[in-house]
matplotlib code that plots the C-alpha trace (Angstrom):
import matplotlib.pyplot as plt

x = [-56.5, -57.4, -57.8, -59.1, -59.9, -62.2, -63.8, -64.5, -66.7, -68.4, -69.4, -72.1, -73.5, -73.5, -74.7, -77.8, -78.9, -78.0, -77.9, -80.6, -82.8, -81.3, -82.5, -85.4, -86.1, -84.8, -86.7, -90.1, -89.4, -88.5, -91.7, -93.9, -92.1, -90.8, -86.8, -85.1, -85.0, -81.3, -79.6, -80.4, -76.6, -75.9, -78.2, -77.4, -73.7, -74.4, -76.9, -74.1, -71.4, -73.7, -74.4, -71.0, -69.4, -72.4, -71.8, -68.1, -67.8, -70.6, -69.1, -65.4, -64.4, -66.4, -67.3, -70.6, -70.8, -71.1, -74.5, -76.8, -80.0, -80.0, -83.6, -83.3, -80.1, -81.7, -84.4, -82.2, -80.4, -83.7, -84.5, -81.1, -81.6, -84.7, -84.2, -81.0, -82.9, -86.2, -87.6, -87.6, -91.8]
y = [48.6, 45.0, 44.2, 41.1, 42.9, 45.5, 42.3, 40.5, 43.3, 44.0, 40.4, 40.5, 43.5, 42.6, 39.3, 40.1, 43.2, 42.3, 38.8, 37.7, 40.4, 39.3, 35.3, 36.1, 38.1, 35.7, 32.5, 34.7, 35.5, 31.4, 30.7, 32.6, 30.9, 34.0, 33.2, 30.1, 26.8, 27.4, 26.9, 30.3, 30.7, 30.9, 33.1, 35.0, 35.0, 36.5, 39.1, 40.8, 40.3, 42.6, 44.9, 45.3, 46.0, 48.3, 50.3, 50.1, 51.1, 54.1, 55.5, 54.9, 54.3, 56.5, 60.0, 61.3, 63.3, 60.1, 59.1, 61.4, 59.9, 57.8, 56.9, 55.2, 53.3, 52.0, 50.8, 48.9, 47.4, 46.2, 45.0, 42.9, 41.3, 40.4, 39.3, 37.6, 35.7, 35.1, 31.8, 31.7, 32.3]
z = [41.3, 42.2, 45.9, 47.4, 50.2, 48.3, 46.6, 49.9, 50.7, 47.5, 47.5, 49.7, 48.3, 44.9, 45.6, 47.5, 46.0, 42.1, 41.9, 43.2, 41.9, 38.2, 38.9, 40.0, 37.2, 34.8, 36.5, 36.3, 32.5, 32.1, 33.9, 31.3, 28.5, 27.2, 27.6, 26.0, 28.2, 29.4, 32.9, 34.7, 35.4, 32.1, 31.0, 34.6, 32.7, 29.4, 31.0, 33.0, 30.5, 28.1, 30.8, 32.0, 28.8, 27.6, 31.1, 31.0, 27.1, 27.9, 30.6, 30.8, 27.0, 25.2, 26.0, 26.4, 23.3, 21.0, 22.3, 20.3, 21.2, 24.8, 24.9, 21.2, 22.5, 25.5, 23.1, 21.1, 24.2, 25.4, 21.9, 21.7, 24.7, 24.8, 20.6, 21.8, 24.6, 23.3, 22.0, 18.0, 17.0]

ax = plt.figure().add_subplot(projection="3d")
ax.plot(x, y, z, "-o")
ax.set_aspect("equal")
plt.show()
């Protein structure tokens, strides 16, 4: 399934559209005060890793009947970011 080919043209795409849009997002939260005072590559990093393996466990792993309630698990994936990223009050 891996091609470098594929890749080489997803690059770009992913790059410019998500990327960027995620850094930007993460420098203006910084900025405000309201993330920890880490690298924004690193906190780029563990971002996606959560995303990814939320998307690919939701929607290749497991099947559709085991989320009961998707509005209350979005909620709690915004709450553990944001409680996973935030400075300690």
């Amino acid at each position: 399934m891996y091609s470098e080919e594929f890749k080489q043209e997803l690059k770009p795409i992913v790059s410019e559209m998500i990327i960027h849009h995620f850094i930007k997002v993460i420098e203006t939260f910084k900025e405000r005060g309201d993330l920890i005072d880490k690298p924004t590559p690193i906190l780029l990093r563990m971002l996606l890793t959560f995303l990814y393996g939320y998307f690919s466990s939701r929607f290749v792993l497991i099947t559709d009947n085991f989320v009961m309630d998707e509005e209350a698990e979005l909620d709690e994936i915004v709450r553990f970011i944001m409680d996973g990223l935030r400075k300690p009050v």
